[in-house]
C-alpha positions in Angstrom: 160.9 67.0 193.7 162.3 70.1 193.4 159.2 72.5 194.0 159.6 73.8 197.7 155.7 74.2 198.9 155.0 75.7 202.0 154.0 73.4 204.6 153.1 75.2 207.1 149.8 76.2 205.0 148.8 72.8 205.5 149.5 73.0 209.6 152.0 70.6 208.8 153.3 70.0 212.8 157.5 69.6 211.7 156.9 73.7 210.1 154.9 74.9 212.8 156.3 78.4 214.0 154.3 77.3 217.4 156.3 73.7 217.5 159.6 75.2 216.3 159.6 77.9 219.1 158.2 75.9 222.1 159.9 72.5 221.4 163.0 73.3 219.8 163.7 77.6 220.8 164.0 78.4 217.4 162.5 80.9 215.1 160.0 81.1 212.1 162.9 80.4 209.0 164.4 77.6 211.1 164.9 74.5 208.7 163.1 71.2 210.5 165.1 67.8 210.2 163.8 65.8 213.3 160.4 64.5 212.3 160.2 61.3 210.0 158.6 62.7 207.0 159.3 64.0 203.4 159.1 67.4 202.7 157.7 66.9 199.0 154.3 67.7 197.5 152.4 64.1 197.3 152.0 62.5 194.1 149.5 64.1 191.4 147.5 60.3 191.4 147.1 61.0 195.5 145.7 64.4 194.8 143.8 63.8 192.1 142.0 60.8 194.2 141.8 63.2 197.3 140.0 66.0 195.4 137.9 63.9 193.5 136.9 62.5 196.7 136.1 65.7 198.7 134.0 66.8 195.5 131.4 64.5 196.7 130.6 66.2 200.0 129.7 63.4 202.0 132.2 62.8 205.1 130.1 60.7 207.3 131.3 57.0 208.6 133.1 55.0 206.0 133.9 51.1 205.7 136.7 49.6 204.4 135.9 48.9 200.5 137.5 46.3 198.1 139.7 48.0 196.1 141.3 48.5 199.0 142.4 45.1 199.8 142.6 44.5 196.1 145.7 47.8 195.9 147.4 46.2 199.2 147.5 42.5 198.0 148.9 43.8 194.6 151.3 46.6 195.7 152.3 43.3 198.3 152.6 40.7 195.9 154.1 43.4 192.9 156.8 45.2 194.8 157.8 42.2 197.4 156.8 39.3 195.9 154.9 39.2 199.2 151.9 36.8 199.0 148.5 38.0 200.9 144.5 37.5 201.1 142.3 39.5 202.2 141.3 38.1 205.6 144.4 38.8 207.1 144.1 42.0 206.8 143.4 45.3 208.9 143.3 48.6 208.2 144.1 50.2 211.9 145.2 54.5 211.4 148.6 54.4 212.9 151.5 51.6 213.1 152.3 53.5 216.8 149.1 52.6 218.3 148.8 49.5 216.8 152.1 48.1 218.9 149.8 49.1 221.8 147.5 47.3 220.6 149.5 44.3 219.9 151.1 44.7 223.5 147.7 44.6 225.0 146.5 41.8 223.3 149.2 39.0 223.2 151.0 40.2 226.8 150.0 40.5 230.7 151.3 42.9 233.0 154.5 42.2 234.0 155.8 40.7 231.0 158.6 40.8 228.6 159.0 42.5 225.5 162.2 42.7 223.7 163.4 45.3 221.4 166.8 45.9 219.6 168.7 48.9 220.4 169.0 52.2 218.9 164.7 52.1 218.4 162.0 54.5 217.7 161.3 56.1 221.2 157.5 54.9 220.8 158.3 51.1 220.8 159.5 51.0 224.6 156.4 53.6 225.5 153.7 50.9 223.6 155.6 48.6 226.5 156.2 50.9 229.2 152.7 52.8 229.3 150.7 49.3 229.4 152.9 48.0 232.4 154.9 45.3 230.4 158.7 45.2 231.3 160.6 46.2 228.3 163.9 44.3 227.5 166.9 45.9 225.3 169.1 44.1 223.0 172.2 46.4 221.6 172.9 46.1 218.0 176.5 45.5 217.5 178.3 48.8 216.2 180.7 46.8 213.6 182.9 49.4 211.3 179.8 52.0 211.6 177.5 49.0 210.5 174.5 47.6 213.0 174.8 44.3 213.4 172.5 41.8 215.4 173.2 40.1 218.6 171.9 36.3 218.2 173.4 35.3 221.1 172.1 38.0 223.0 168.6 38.4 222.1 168.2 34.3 222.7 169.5 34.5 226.4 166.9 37.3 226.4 164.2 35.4 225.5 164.3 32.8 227.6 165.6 34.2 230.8 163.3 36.9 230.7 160.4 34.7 229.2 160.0 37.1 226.5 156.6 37.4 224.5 156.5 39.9 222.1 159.7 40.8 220.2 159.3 44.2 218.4 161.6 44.6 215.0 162.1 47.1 212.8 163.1 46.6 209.3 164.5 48.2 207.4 166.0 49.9 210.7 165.1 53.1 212.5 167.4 55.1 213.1 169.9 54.1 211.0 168.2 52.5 207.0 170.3 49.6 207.6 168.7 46.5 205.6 168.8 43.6 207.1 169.8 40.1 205.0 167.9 37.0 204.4 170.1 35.1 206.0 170.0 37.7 209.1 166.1 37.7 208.7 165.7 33.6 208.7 168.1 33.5 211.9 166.2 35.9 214.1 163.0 34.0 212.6 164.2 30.4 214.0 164.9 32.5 217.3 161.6 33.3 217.4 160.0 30.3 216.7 162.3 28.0 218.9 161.5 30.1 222.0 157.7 31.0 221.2 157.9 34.1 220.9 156.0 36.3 218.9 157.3 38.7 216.2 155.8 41.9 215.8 157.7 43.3 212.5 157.4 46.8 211.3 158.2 47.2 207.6 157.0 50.6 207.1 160.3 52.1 205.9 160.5 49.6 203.0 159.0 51.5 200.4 162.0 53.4 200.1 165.0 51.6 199.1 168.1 52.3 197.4 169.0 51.2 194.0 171.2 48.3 194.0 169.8 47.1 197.6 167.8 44.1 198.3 164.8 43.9 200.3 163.8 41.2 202.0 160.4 41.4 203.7 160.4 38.9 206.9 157.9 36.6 205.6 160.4 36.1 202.7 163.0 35.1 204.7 161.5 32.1 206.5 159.1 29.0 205.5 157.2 29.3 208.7 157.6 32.8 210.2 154.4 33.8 208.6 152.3 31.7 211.3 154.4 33.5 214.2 153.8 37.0 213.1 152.4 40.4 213.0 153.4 42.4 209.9 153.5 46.1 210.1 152.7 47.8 206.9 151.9 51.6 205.4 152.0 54.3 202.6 152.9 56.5 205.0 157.1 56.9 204.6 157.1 56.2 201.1 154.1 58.7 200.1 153.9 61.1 202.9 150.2 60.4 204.2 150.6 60.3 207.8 147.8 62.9 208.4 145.7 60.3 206.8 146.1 57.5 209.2 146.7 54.4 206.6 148.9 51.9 208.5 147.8 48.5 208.1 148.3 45.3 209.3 148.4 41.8 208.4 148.3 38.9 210.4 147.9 35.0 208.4 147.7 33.0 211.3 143.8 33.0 212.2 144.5 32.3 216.2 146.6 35.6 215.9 144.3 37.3 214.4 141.1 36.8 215.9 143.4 37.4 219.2 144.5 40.8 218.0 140.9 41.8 216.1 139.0 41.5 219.7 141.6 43.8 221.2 140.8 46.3 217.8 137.3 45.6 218.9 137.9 46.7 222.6 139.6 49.8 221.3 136.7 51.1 219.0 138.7 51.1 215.9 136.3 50.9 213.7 135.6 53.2 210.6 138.7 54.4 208.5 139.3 57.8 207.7 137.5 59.3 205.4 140.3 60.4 202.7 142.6 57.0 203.6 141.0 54.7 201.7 141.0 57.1 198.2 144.9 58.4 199.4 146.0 54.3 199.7 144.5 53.2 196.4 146.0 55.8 194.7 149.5 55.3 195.9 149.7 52.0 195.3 148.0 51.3 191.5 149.2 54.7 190.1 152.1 56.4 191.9 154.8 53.6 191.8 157.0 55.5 189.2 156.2 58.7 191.3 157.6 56.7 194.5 161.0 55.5 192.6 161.3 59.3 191.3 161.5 60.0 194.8 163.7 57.2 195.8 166.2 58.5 193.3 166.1 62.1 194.8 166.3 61.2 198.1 169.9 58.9 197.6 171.3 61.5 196.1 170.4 63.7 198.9 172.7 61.1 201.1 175.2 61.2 198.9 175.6 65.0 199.6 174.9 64.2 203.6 178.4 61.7 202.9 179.8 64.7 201.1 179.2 67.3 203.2 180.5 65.6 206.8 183.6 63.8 205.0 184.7 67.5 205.5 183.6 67.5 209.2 186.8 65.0 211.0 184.4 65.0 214.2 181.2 63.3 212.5 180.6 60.1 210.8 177.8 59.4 208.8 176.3 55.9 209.3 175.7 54.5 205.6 172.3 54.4 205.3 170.9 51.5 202.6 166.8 53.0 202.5 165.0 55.6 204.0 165.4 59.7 204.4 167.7 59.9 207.7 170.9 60.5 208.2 172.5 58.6 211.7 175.4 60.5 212.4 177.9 59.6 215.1 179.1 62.5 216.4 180.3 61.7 219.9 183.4 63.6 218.7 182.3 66.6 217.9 180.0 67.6 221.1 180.6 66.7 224.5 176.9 65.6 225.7 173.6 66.8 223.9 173.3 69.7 225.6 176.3 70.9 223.7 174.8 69.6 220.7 171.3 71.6 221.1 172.8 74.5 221.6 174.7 74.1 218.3 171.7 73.1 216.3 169.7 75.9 217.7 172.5 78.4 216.5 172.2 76.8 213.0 168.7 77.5 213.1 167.7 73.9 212.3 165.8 71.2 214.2 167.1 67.1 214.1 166.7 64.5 216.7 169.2 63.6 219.7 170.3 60.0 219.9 169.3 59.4 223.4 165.8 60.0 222.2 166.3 56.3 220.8 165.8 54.4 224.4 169.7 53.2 224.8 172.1 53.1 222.6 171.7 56.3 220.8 174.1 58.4 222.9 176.5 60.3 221.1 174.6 60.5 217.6 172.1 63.0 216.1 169.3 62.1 212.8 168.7 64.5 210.3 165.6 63.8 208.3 166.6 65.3 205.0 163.6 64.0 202.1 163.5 67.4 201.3 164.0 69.5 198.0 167.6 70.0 197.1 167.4 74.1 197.7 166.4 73.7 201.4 169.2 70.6 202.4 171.6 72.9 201.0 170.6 75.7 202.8 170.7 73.8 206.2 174.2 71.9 205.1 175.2 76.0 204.8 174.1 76.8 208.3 175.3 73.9 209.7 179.0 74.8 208.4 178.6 78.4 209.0 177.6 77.4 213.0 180.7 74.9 212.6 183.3 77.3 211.0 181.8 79.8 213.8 182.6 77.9 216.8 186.1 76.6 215.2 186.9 80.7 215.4 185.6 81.1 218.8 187.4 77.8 220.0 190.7 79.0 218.4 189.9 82.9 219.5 189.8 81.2 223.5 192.7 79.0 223.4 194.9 82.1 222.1 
């Protein structure tokens, strides 16, 4: 995990020089932390598959083989003791578009979707660009901990006759892993209000040691017939170019509801390389994959590290995933402040408001990246920091 390769070879769009200067003001050595992906080389099984692949030189239409469903209902049933067939389910390129899907299928115009608060920007737009009304419940800051608001995401769904409740676990921005017990109460909300559970699970493959995953169909006997499951290789193996999300839907009314939507939308052939990229990943790169897992802890151990020196930050601790949530509401007085610091460092990272409500006064740094380049950017951050320190104390004297 150490071996620094040079994405921008491979027009990577986090280490484009066009991206990094248009988007973000910054220069060709800047050191990208905003988007959500790993900075490593994929695993040798994934580029084996890929090249063996390509050797055959035929790129036309594919289908959706086999030993495709065979890897997912193993890698399910392996890793999450997550039971599956084949029939439920559906290979569909990107877990983004899918919620669109999803939103257009099982929703009118008009109606209510509820999310919880910090989320992925992209889960209010899949409500907000079909003409749904998007509904916010705030997770519950408790001793720089997210916590769930039962109560609050209840009166939700029945005042504002919900439909669609989108979830993310683990969370997004912030790795927090929900419980079992946290998983089978927002389940029986569900349920008892009819409303159904879209639940994206695609930062699961990459959990800490000494955490426990619970995948939502784990965490309640009936849940499974009231849900949507969002799955992919994409966090976990870096293949997001490849389009491999996936989902998997058990109830047949569900599915046949959300496969003529599919239908409607053309999604039909898979990418050429996603298939070879998926099956690879998940019957021969597992020990690759908790390698990685083991890098990329210790990687948030020096985030912890490094800010416990900062008094003005505070590092939300982070139980999976590669990003850092960092409240530091302390430190800058409004995001402009906070851009303008960032860009001086050189580096690029994500403001919290970009996370629909809630997200105010935080910044996420994506750091799944070889050990040399986070400690180059930890430098410029505390070089930018020591800098402004001098220029604060040079004004006030």
């Amino acid at each position: 995990m150490d071996k620094v390769i040079d994405r921008k070879q491979g027009n990577a769009r986090k280490w484009s020089n066009q991206v990094l200067k248009e988007k973000f003001g910054l220069n060709e050595d800047a050191i990208p932390m905003d988007l959500a992906d790993i900075d490593f080389e994929v695993a040798p099984a994934i580029q084996k598959a890929l090249m063996k692949r390509a050797s055959i030189g035929d790129y036309s239409y594919s289908y959706v083989p086999d030993d495709f469903y065979e890897a997912v209902i193993d890698w399910n049933q392996r890793r999450y003791d997550t039971y599956m067939e084949k029939e439920w389910i559906k290979l569909t390129f990107g877990t983004v578009s899918t919620l669109h899907y999803v939103i257009q299928a099982f929703t009118a115009i008009g109606e209510g979707v509820l999310i919880n608060t910090p989320a992925y920007d992209p889960f209010a737009e899949a409500v907000e660009n079909n003409d749904r009304k998007l509904f916010c419940s705030s997770l519950i800051n408790r001793d720089n901990r997210y916590y769930l608001d039962f109560e609050d995401m209840e009166q939700q769904m029945r005042e504002n006759d919900i439909k669609v409740f989108i979830f993310c676990s683990p969370q997004n921005p912030s790795g927090r892993i929900w419980t079992k017990e946290e998983l089978y109460q927002l389940s029986e909300l569900c349920i008892r209000n009819n409303v159904l559970l879209v639940c994206d699970e695609i930062h699961r493959d990459i959990v800490y040691k000494g955490r426990t995953f619970t995948s939502i169909w784990n965490a309640h006997p009936e849940i499974k017939q009231h849900s949507v499951l969002c799955l992919s290789p994409n966090k976990g193996f870096n293949l997001g170019g490849l389009k491999t999300s996936y989902v998997v839907v058990p109830n047949p009314t569900i599915r046949e509801t959300l496969l003529e939507q599919l239908k409607r939308n053309s999604i039909t052939s898979p990418h050429v390389f996603a298939v070879p990229a998926i099956v690879a990943a998940y019957n021969e790169s597992e020990a690759w994959l908790d390698e990685m897992i083991d890098y990329v802890e210790a990687n948030m151990q020096l985030i912890y590290e490094f800010f416990a020196e900062i008094p003005e930050a505070k590092v939300m601790p982070a139980e999976s995933s590669f990003l850092a949530w960092i409240n530091v509401q302390n430190w800058f007085k409004d995001e402009t402040e906070m851009t303008e610091f960032f860009q001086r460092a050189n580096l690029t990272m994500v403001v919290g408001s970009y996370f629909v409500q809630d997200g105010e006064g935080f910044v996420r740094l994506s750091i799944g990246m070889p050990r040399e380049l986070l400690l180059e950017a930890l430098s410029r951050i505390k070089r930018a920091y020591v800098n402004s320190l001098e220029y604060a104390s040079h004004v006030i004297n």
